[in-house]
C-alpha positions in Angstrom: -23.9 -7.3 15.9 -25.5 -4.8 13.3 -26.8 -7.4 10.0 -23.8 -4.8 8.0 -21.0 -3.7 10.2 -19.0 -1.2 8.2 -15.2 -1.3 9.8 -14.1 2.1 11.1 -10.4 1.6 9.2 -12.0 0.8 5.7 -11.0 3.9 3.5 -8.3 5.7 2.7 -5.3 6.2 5.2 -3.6 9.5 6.4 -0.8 8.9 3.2 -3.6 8.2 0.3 -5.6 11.3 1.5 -2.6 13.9 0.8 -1.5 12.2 -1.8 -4.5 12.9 -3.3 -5.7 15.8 -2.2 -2.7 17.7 -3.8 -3.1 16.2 -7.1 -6.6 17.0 -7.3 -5.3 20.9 -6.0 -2.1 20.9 -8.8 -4.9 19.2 -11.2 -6.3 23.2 -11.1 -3.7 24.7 -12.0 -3.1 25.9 -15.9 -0.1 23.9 -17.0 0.6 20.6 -17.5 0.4 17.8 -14.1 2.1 14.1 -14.2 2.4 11.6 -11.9 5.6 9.5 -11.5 3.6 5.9 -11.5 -0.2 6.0 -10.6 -0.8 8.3 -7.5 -2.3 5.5 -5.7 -3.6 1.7 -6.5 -7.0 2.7 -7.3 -8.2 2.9 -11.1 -11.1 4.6 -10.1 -9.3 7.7 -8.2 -6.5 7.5 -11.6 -9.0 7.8 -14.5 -10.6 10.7 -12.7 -7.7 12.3 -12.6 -6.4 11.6 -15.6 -10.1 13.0 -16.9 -8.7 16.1 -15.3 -5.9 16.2 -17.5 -3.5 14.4 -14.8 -1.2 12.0 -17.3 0.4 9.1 -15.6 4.5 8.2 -16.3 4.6 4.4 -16.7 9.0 4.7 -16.9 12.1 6.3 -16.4 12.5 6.9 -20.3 9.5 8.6 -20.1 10.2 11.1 -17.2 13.4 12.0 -19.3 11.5 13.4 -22.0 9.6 15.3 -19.8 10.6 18.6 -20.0 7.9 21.0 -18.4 5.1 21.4 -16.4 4.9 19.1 -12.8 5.8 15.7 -12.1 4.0 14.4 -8.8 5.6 11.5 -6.4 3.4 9.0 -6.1 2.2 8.5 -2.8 4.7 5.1 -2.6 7.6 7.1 -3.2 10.5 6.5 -5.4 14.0 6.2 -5.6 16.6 8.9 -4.9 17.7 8.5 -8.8 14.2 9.9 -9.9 14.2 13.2 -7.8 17.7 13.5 -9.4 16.8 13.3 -13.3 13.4 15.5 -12.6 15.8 17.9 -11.6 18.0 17.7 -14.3 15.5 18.6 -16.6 14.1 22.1 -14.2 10.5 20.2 -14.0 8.9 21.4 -11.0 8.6 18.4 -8.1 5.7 18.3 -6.0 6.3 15.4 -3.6 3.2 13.4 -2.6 5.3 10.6 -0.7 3.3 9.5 2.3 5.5 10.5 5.3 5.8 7.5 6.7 7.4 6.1 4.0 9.6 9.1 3.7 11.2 8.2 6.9 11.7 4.5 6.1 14.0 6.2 3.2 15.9 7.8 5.5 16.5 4.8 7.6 17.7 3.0 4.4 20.0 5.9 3.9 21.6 6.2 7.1 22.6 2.7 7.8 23.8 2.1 4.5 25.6 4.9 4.3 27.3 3.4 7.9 27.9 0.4 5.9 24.9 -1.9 6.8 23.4 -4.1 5.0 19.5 -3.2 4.1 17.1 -5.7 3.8 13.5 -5.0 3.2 10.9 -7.3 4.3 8.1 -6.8 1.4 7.4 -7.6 -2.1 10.2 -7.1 -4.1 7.7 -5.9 -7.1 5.9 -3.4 -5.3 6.6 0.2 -6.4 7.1 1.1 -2.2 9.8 -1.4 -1.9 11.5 -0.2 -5.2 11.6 3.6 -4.2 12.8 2.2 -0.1 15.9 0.3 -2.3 16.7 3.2 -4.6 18.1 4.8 -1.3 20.3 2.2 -0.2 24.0 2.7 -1.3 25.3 -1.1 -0.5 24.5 -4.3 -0.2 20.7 -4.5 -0.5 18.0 -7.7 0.2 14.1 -8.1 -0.2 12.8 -10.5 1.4 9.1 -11.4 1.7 8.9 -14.9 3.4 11.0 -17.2 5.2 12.1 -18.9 1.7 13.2 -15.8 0.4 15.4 -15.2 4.0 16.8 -18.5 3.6 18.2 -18.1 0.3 20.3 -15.2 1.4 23.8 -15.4 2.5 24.7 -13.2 5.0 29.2 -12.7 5.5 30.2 -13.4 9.1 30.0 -10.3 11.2 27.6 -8.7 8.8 25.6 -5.7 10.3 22.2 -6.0 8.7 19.3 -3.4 9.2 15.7 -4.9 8.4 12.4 -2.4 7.5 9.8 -3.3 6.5 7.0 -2.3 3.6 4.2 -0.3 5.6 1.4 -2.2 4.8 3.6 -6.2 5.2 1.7 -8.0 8.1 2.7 -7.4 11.4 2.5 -10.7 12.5 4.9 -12.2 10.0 7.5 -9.6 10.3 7.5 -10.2 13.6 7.8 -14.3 12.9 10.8 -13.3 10.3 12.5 -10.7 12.6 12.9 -14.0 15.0 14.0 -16.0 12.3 16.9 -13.8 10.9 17.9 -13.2 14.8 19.1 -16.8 14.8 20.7 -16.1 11.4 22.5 -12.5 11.8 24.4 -11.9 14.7 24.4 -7.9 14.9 21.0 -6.6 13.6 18.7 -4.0 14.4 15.0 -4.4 12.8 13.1 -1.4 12.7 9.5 -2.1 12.5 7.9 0.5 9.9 4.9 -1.3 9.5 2.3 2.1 9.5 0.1 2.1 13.0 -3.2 2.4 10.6 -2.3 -0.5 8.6 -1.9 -2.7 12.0 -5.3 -1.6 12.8 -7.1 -1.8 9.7 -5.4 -5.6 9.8 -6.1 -6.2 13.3 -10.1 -4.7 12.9 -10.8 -6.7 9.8 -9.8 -9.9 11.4 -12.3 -9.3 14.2 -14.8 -8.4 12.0 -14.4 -11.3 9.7 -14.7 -13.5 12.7 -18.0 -12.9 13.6 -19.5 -12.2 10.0 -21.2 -14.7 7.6 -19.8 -12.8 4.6 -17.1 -10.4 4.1 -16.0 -7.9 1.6 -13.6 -6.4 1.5 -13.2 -3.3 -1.3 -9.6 -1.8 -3.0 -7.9 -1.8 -6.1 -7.0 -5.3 -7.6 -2.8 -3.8 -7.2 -3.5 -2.7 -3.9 -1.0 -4.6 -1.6 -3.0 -3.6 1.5 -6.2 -5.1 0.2 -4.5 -8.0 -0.7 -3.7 -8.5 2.5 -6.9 -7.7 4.1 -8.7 -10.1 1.5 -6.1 -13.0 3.2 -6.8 -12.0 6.5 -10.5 -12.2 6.2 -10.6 -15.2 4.2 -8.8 -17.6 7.0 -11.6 -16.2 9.7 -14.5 -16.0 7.1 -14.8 -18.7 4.1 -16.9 -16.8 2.3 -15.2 -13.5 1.6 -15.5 -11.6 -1.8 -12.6 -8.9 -3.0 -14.2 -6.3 -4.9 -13.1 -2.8 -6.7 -16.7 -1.3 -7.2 -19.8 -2.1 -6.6 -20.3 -4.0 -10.1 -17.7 -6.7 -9.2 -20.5 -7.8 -6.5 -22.7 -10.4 -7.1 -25.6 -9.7 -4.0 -27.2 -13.0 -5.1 -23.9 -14.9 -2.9 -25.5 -12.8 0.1 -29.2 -14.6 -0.2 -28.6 -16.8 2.9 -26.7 -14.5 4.6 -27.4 -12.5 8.0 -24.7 -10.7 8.6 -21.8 -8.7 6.5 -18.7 -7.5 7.2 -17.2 -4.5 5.2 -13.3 -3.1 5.3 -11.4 -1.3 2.7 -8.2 -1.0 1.7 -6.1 2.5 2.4 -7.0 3.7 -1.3 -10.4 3.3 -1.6 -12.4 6.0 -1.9 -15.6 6.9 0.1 -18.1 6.9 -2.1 -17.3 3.5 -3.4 -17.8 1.9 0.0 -21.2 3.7 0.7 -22.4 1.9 -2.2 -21.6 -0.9 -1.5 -22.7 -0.6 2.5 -26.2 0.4 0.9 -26.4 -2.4 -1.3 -25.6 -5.0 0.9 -28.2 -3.2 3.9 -31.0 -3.7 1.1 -30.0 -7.0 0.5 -30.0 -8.4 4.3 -33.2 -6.6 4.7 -34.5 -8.6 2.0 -33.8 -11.9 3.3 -35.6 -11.3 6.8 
């Protein structure tokens, strides 16, 4: 293999690139941008934007007192309730939510409105999962392991529908969707997982496994990265999780030969080319 193998996934996904590219064109405009939440789980892409007079909306009471200019959707999308009280105030809406998350809420709202029950296999604290519950209209779960499936109580005869957050492994929703089969008589799982997330998951693995070293580069909130860093660390011991090129220390790659390098879906472009030519000076060192 090449001494530093770059995977073709790393980098931002089809949902981070829109996302961003249509704050950067509001940013142009003469009035005043927000963003409901950070755009996307990169500080890097966020303090450039907020350089370019892009402010960020950490709450709801915050977006209330917002009276003017445009309030972006984060790329994770949001609950119903927000596009509601943006309205109410005659802010203009530009809606960044990646589309396949878009269609995940209207899964939610269909089969609750048919009286299912909607649980979401994902982390219950991650601004995606938040905006897929906030357009459910009944009985509502999140679920991100087998302990938190077993701890819910399903009523006899209970129809449940089951998403999932786009970037959860596929693997372990599949394991899960098995699980609750034995549980729930009537479901139907709907597998949401997005196709690039699969492959940046299934690529990094292969890459990891025949690496000496792997990093793998995102934002510290980034649940995708997260999960890449996981992945890569149970095929490759000695895997290092960086935002930018300062968080890596080239003197753990002295002994090394080879290097794997992913990304997670919000890391920008030029932050993995510096780190690619950084670690190609460093193996070239040590032969």
């Amino acid at each position: 293999m090449d001494n530093v193998k770059l995977a073709k996934s790393a980098g931002f996904c089809f949902g981070v690139r829109r996302a961003v590219e249509m704050v950067y064109e509001e940013a142009k405009k003469e009035e005043k941008i927000y963003t409901y939440g950070p755009i996307i789980h990169n500080e890097e892409v966020v303090k450039d934007l907020e350089q370019k007079g892009v402010s960020v909306i950490h709450s709801e009471e915050e977006l209330a007192g917002i009276k003017e200019g445009t309030v972006i959707i984060r790329s994770h999308g949001v609950p119903e309730r927000i596009y509601e009280l943006i309205e109410k105030n005659h802010v203009n809406i530009v809606d960044a939510t990646c589309p396949f998350v878009k269609k995940i809420h209207k899964i939610v709202a269909k089969h609750s409105g048919n009286g299912e029950t909607i649980l979401i296999i994902g982390d219950k604290d991650h601004p995606e999962v938040a905006g897929i519950k906030g357009w459910s209209s009944g009985r509502t779960y999140v679920a991100k392991d087998i302990e938190d499936i077993e701890k819910i109580k399903f009523l006899p005869g209970e129809k449940v529908c089951v998403v999932a957050q786009t970037t959860y492994n596929f693997n372990k929703f599949k394991e899960l969707v098995e699980i609750l089969e034995k549980k729930v008589y009537d479901i139907s799982a709907v597998n949401t997982i997005c196709n690039a997330t699969e492959e940046r998951q299934t690529e990094a693995k292969s890459l990891a496994s025949e690496s000496d070293a792997m990093i793998v580069i995102g934002g510290r909130h980034s649940s995708n990265t997260q999960k890449l860093y996981q992945i890569c660390k149970k095929e490759c011991e000695c895997t290092f999780f960086v935002q930018t090129i300062d968080d890596l220390d080239l003197n753990e790659l002295t002994s090394v030969r080879s290097v794997g390098i992913t990304a997670g879906a919000s890391t920008p472009n030029n932050i993995i080319e510096e780190v690619w030519q950084a670690c190609q000076k460093k193996i070239l060192q040590n032969y």
